[in-house]
N, C-alpha and C positions, 0 to 999 in steps of 0.2 A: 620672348613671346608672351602676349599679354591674355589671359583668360579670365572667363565669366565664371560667376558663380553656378555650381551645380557642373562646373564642366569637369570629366577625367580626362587626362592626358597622359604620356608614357612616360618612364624616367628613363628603364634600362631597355626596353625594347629595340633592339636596333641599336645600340649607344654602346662607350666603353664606359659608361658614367658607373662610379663603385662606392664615392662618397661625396655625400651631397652637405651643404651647409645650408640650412632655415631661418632665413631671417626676417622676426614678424615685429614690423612698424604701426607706431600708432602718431598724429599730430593732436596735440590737443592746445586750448586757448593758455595762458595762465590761468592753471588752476591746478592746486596744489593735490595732487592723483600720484598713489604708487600703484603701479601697474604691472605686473611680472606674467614671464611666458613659462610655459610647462608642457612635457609631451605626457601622453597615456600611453601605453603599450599595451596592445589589447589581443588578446584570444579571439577565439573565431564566434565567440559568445556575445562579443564585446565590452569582454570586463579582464579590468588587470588581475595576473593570475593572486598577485599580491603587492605587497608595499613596494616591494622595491623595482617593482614597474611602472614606477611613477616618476620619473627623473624631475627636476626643477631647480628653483637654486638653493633649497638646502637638502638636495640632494640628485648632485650635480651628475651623475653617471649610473647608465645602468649594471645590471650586475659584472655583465663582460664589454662593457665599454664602447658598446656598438651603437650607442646613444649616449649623448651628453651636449649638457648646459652651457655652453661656454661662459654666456655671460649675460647682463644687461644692465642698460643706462635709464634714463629720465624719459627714452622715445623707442628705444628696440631691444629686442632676445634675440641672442643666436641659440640656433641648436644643431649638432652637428650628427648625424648617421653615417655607418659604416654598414652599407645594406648587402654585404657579402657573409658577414657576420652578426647579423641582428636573431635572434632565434628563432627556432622553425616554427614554435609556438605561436608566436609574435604576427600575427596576421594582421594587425593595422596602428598607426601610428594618431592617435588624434593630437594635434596641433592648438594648443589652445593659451588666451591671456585673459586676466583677469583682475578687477579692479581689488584693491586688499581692504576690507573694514566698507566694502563700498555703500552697502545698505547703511549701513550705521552712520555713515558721515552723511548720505545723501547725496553719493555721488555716481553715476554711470554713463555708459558708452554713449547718453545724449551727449556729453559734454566734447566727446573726441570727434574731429571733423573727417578721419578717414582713418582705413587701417591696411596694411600692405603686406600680404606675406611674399617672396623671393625666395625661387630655389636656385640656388650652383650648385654646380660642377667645383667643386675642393679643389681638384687636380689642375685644372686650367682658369676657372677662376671667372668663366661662364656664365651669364645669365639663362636657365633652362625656361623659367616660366616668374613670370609673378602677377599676380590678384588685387586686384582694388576695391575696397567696398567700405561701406559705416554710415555712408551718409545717412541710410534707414535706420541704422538704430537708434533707442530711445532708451529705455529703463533700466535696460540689460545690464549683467554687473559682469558675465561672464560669456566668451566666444569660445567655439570650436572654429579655428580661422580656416585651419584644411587637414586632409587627411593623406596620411602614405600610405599605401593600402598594395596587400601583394594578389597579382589576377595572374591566373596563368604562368606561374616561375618569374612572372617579370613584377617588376615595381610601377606603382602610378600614383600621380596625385590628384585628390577629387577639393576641386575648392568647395569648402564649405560657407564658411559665414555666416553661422546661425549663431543668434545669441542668446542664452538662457539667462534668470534670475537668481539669484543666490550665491552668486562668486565662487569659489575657488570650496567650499564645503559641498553646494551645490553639484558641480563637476566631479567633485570624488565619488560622493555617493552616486551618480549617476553610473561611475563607471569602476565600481564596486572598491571603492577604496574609504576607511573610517578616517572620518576627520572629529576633533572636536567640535558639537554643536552648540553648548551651552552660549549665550552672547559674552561672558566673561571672558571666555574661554575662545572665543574667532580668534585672538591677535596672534595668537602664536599657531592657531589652525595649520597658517602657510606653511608653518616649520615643526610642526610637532607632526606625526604619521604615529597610528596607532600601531606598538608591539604584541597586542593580541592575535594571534590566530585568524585570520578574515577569510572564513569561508563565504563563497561567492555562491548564490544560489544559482543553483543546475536550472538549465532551461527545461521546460519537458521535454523535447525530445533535440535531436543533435539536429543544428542548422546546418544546411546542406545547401555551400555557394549554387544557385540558379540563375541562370538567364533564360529567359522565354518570352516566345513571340506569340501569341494567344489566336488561335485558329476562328475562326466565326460561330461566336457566341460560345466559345468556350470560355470554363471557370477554372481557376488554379489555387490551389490554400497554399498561401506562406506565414512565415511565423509572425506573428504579430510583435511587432519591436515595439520601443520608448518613443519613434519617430520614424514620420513618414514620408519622404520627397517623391511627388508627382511630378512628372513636366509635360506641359504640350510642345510638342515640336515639330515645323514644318521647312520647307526649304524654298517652296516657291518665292520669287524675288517680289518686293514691292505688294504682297500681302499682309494684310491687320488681320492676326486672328486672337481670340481674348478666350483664354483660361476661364469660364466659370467652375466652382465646387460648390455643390448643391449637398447639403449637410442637415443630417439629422442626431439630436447629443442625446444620450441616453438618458436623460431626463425629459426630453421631449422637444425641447427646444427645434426649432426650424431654422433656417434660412440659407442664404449663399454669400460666399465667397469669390469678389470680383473685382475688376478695375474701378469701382467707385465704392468699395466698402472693401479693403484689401485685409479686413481681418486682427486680431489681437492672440498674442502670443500667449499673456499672462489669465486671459479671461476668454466666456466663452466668445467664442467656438474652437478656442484653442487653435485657430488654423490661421496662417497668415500667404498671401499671396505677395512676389519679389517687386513688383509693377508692373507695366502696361509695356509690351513691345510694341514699336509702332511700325515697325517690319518685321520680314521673315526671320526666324528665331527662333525663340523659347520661352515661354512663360514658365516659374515655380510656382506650387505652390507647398507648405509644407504642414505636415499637421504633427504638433509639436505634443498633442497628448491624446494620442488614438484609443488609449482608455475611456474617454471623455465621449465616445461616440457610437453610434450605432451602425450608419450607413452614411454612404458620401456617393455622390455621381459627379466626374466629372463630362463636361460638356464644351464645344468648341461653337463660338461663335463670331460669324464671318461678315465685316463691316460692309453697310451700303455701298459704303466707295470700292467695294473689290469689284462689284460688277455679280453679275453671271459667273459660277465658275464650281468646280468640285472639289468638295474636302479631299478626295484622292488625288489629284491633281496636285494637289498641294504636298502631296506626301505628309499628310497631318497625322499625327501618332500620339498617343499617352502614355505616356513612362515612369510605374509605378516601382519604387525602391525603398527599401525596409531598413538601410543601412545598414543589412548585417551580410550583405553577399547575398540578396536573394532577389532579382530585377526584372520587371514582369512587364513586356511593350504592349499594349493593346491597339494596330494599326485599322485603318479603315480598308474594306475591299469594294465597296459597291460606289458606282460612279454617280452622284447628283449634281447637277446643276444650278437646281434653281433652290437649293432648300438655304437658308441662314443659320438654321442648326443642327448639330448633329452629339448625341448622347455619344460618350467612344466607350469609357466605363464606370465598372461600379464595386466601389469593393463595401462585404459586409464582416463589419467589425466585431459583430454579436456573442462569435463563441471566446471562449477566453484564451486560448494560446496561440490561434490563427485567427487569419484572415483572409477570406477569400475574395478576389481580384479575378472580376467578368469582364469578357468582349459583349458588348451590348449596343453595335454600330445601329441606332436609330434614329432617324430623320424629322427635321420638324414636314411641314405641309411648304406645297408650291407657292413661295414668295411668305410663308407667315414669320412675322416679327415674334410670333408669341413665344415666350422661354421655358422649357422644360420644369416638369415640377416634382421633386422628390420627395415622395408618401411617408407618413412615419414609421409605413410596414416594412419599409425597403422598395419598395416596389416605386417604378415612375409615369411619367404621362407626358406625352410631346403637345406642343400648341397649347398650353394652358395657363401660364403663366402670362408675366406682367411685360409689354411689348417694349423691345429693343430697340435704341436708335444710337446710331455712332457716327 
């Protein structure tokens, strides 16, 4: 079965599946790239508890063997799980490859033409799911390709495909592991893990998995993560509906995030949008450094060519996710017709450990093009902006 990015699926739910094998491909032209795959094993924090929850290939098994490196070539990693046995601690697996020395040589995922993770079944040998993606990347020197993640006693995989800067030192620190940083000192990064002590700084307070579906005009505070995956998602057939992210950075800067300016990962606005669906579906978008920001609205806007017709209708919804287990749906309840846009939420990034995530279902005006406009106080305004056409 083939899946998109941003999608969860089941592993064990319903299944006798008990070990899976991972195998993450990359194509690339002639060009001389070492490339290697690595899992995280991550706490409910999202950080390894320590070093040797970092499996890779110089260090090829975790501690009870319920993860391990098999191997890799010139184009693919295996990584194999044994998800009956992986620890209880162990609440997500991140999936990730990354280029070696890649800044220094001047070399990144621009150069790879596509990347492929594949999950099996061990046991029979199985195609369960596999992922396609890369053509969007550009600079990147390092991917989280997809994650194991355990929901409810069962196992699932969430495709990710996000690609950060800084290679494989990058990734550690991220997810609380010391690597060498000195530039002398990268080469042996891959294969050197520091023996000191690596206390992982405590969140404030203990993250608590959530899922919620936000009542009318209700607000809800979750913990403010390193990243943030939004989606609009509807289901009506043979609808264009387009993700904007209307964004204010803490320096002041303005603007939006859309189908003809889809954003920059490394600079501002730190948010980048997946591309333009041109049917029913899902738009991402993702904000890759919500420190960076103050407030964001997202808003759904609905092409000339759909006609007459209501956001409800559509079962249009925003689905705001913290990556750390805490998932917050903001639906529509009131039926319009004739309006082109509709605010659904807004989250305010302001205080320092949360983040609070509003249902704020507000309507443009009967038939106005004009696009919503996010204040630098937080606050917004329908019909004010610069007119729409699709």
């Amino acid at each position: 079965m083939n899946i998109s990015r941003g999608q969860k699926v089941d592993i064990t739910k319903n299944s006798t599946t008990k070990d899976i094998a991972i195998v993450l491909e990359w194509e690339k032209p002639n060009i001389e790239m070492e490339i290697d795959g690595a899992a995280f094993l991550l706490e409910q924090n999202g950080q390894c508890k320590d070093d040797k929850h970092f499996v890779f290939y110089g260090q090829p098994s975790s501690m009870n063997g319920s993860v391990q490196h098999i191997g890799s070539t010139n184009s693919t990693a295996e990584i194999h799980m044994s998800l009956e046995i992986i620890p209880a601690d162990v609440q997500k697996i991140a999936l990730t490859i990354t280029i070696h020395e890649g800044e220094m040589n001047g070399k990144n995922f621009g150069n790879i033409d596509s990347v492929r993770l594949t999950v099996k079944d061990r046991e029979n040998g199985r195609i369960l799911y596999s992922f396609d993606f890369g053509q969007e990347l550009k600079k990147e020197t390092a991917i989280v390709v997809g994650e194991i993640y355990r929901h409810n006693g069962e196992w699932k995989l969430n495709a990710v495909g996000m690609g950060f800067n800084g290679g494989l030192p990058a990734l550690c620190e991220n997810f609380g592991i010391e690597v060498a940083t000195n530039p002398k000192e990268i080469e042996v990064a891959a294969t050197t893990i520091s023996n000191e002590p690596k206390v992982v700084p405590s969140t404030p307070k203990e993250t608590k998995p959530m899922n919620v579906t936000l009542k009318k005009k209700e607000s809800i505070s979750i913990q403010k993560s390193a990243k943030v995956v939004a989606t609009l998602e509807w289901e009506k057939e043979r609808k264009d509906l387009d993700l904007y992210c209307f964004y204010v950075l803490k320096n002041g800067e303005m603007g939006k995030v859309y189908y003809k300016d889809m954003g920059n990962i490394n600079k501002a606005p730190f948010i980048t949008l997946d591309g333009d669906s041109k049917q029913s579906g899902k738009e991402t978008i993702v904000i890759h450094q919500p420190s960076k920001l103050n407030y964001v609205l997202f808003a759904a806007y609905s092409a000339l060519s759909n006609g007459i017709g209501s956001f409800k209708s559509m079962k249009a919804k925003a689905v705001v996710d913290n990556q750390m287990g805490q998932r917050v749906t903001s639906s529509l309840f009131q039926k319009n017709k004739f309006s082109y846009w509709v605010a659904i939420a807004h989250i305010n990034f302001t205080e320092e450990n949360e983040m609070a995530v509003s249902h704020v279902e507000t309507y443009s005006k009967m038939n106005s093009e004009r696009s919503p406009l996010l204040e630098r106080d937080g606050s917004f305004k329908m019909d004010v902006g610069p007119t729409e056409f699709k």
